[in-house]
N, C-alpha and C positions, 0 to 999 in steps of 0.2 A: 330491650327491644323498644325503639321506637314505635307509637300507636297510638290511635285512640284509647277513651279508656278501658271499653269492651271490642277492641278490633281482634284481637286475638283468643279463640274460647282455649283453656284448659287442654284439651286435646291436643289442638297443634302446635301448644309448647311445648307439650312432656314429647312428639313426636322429633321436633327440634333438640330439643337438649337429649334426647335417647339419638341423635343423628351425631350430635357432637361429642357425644361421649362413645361411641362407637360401641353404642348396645344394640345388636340388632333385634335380639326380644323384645326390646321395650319399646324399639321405632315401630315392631310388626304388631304388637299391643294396643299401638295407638286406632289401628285399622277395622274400620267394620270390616266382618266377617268375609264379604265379597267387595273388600274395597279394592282400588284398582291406583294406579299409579301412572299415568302418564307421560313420557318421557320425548319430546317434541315430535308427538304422535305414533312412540310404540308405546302400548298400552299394555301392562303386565296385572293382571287380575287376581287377586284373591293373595295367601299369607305365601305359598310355596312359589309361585313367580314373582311377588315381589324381593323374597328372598335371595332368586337365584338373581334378580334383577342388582338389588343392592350390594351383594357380595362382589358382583363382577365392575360396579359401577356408583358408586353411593360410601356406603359402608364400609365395603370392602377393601374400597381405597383411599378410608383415612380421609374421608370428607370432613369439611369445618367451613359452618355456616356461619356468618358474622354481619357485623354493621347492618342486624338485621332494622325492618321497619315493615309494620304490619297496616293494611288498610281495608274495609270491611268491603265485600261482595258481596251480592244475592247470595244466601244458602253458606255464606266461610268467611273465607281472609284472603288476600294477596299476601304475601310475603315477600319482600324482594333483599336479599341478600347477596355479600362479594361468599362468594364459591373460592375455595383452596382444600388443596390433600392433593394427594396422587392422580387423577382424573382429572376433568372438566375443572377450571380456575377461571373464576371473573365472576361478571354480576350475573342473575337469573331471578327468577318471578317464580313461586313456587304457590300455585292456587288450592286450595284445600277447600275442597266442599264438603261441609261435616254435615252427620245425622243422628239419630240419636244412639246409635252402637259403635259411632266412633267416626271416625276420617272415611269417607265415600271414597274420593278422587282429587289425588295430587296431582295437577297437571306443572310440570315444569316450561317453563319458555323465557324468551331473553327478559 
């Protein structure tokens, strides 16, 4: 991944690489407790909706993040990676606001 040297914390690579290897444990791992998931303004809240989120839409269909490149925001990362699997294909923005029990709020947009 392209970045600064501290643009990307720990968290939202192991949430990236648990995306690409199509672990949903280990993506839901990455998540505080009441993290929420943003998906170009449907918001899925906490581990059991983003679960039902990812299997139908993420995960589930064999998503693969690439040519990523990470750059730092208030409070996370921007991510902007090319999207490919079975669902949604092309570039996207993938915003993580991390805190200290883990990824808050993934907000996805183009």
């Amino acid at each position: 991944m392209d970045q600064s040297p501290d643009a990307v914390p720990p968290i939202v690579a192991a949430a990236i690489a648990a995306a690409n290897a199509h672990d949903t444990d280990a993506f839901l791992d990455a998540f505080a407790p009441g993290g929420a998931v943003d998906d170009w303004g449907r918001v899925f809240t906490g581990p059991e909706a983003i679960r039902g989120w990812s299997d139908r839409e993420f995960i589930g269909v064999d998503v693969t993040l690439g040519d990523l490149r990470g750059d730092p925001v208030d409070g996370g990362v921007a991510v902007t990676a090319q999207v490919g699997g079975r669902g949604f294909n092309g570039p996207s923005t993938f915003t993580f606001l991390v805190g200290d029990a883990g990824i808050e709020r993934m907000t996805i947009t183009a």
